[in-house]
N, C-alpha and C positions, 0 to 999 in steps of 0.2 A: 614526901608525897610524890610519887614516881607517875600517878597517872590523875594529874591535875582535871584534864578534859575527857567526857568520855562522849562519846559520839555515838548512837544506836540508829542504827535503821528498825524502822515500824513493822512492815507487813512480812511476818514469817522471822520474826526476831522479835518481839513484845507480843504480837498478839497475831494469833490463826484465822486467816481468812480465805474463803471460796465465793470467787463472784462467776457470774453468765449470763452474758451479755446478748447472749443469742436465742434466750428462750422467749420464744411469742408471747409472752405476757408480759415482759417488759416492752416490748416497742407499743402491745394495746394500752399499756396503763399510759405512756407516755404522749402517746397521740391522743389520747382522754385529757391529758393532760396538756395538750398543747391548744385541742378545741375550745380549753375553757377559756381561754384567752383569746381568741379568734382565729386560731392559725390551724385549718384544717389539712390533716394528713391521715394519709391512711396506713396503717402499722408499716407497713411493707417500703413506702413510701418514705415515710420518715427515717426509719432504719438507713435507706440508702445515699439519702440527702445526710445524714449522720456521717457516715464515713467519708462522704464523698469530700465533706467540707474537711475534717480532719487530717485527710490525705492533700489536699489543697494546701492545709499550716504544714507539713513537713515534706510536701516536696521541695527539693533542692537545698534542704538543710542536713546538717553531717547525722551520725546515728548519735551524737548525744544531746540532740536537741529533743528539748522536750514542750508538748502544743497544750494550749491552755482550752480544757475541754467547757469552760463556761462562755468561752468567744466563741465555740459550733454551737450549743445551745443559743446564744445570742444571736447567731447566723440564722437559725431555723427560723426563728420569728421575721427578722426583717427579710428572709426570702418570700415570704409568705405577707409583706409591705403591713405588718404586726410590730408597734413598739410598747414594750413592757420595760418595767426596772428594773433596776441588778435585783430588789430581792424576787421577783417572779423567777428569773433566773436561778438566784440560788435554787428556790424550793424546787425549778423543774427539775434542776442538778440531782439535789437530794431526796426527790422521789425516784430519779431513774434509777440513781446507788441503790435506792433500798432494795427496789425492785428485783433488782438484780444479785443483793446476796444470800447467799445461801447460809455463811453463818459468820459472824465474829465474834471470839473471844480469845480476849486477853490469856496467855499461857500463867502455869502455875508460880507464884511468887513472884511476878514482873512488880505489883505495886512494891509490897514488904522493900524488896531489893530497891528498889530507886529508892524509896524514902530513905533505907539505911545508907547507899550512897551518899545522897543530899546529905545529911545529918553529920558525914564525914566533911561535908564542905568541900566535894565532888561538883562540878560545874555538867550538867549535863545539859547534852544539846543533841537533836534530833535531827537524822538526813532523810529524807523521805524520797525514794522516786514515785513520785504521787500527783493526785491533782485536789488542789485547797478545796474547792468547789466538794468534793468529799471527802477526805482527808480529816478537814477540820471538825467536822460534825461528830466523826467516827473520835477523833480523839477526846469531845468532850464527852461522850457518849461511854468512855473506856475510863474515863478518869485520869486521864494522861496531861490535860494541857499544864495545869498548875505543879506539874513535878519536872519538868523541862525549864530551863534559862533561856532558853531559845530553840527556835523550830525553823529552820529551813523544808520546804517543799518546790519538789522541782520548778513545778509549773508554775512558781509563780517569778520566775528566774530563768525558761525557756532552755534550758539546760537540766541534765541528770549526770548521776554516775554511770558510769565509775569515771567522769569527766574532771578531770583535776582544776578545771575552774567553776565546779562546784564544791569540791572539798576547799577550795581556796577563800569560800564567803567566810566559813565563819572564823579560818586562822586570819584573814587582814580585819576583820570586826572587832576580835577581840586580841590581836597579837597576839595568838595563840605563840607557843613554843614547840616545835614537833616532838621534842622526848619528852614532852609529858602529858601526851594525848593519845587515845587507840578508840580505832574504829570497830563497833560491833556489827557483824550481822551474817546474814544465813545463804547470802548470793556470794560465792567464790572471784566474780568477776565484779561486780559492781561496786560490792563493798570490799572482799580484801585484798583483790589485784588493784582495783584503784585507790584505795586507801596504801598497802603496799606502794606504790609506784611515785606516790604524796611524800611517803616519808614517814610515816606514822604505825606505831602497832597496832595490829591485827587480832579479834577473837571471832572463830569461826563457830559459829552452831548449825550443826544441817539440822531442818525440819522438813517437814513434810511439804514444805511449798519450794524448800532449797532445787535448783537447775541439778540435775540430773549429771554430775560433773565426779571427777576424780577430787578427794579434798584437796584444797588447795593450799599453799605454803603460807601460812598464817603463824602468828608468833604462837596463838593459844587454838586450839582445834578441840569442838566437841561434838562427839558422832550422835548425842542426840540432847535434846532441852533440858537445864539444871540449872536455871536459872541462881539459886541459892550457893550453887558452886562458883558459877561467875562469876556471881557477886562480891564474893571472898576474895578474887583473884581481881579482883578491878577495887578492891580496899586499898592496895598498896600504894 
């Protein structure tokens, strides 16, 4: 069994999404949303105390730091001398996500294929540059959480890729072996230049969410989603 661990990145490699974050009905639903709690703001207002705090967690931190967007929601309220619990926070979190996407779904044959992975006795584990706060919701929503061994998410670790002490959680977790683990996904630089750079093989899939890049030197390269082919090629 030559690729014992396989490692997939989420958004634009399992499943197609478009979010926007800038359309005025997410900052109304959200300050709807903040009111009911006590913490009045007005769209425009919110919005800007939103980034502001944001930009606050990643100033003077390197570009692979990554901010945990349930501590700016969490901020909003005590700016506004408002305390709520983590779960009002989750739900503000995962109303503003919804708010905000325009569509997700999972690409053709991603379940089929992991199940038949698993079945091989494939150890799959998920890298996310993500934030849990939405992230998690979406996966149980996709049917994904119970077919992963483990799930790493950036934010919850204040680091992303293509950051080699994120690829590094889950080889010192499970002592991993680098020759018999490859990293999937559809960002050139995130996943296979820093997976690349790890030590680890590479499958590239451009999609329609993939950075605008020349393909990148990956062990396996595919110029569009075939999931079912992959699959065949990560049996071995």
């Amino acid at each position: 069994m030559k690729y014992q661990y396989i490692l997939f990145d989420l958004y634009g490699t399992l499943c197609d999404i478009m979010t926007d974050e800038n359309m005025p009905f997410v900052w109304r639903v959200t300050a709807d949303n903040y009111a009911k709690f006590g913490a009045v703001y007005t769209p425009e207002e919110l919005k800007k105390s939103f980034y502001r705090s944001v930009n606050e967690q990643i100033e003077g931190k390197d570009s692979d730091f990554e901010p945990d967007l349930a501590l700016t929601f969490k901020k909003l309220f005590l700016d506004k001398n408002v305390q709520v619990s983590d779960d009002v926070i989750l739900q503000i979190g995962q109303e503003f996500r919804k708010s905000s996407t325009l569509f997700l779904n999972l690409y053709d044959g991603v379940i089929d294929g992991l199940k038949a992975l698993k079945a091989e006795g494939k150890k799959l584990i998920l890298m996310s540059n993500a934030q849990r706060i939405f992230t998690y919701p979406e996966l149980e929503i996709l049917n994904l959480v119970d077919l992963f061994d483990d799930i790493f998410i950036s934010s919850d670790y204040g680091v992303k890729k293509p950051s080699l002490k994120f690829y590094d959680l889950p080889f010192k977790k499970y002592g991993i072996n680098k020759e018999n683990a490859i990293m999937v996904g559809n960002d050139g630089t995130c996943d296979i230049l820093g997976a690349k750079t790890y030590g680890i093989d590479t499958m590239y899939v451009r999609t329609n969410t993939s950075p605008k890049e020349e393909y990148p030197p990956a062990t396996y390269i595919f110029s569009s989603h075939n999931f079912k082919v992959m699959t065949k090629i990560l049996m071995v």
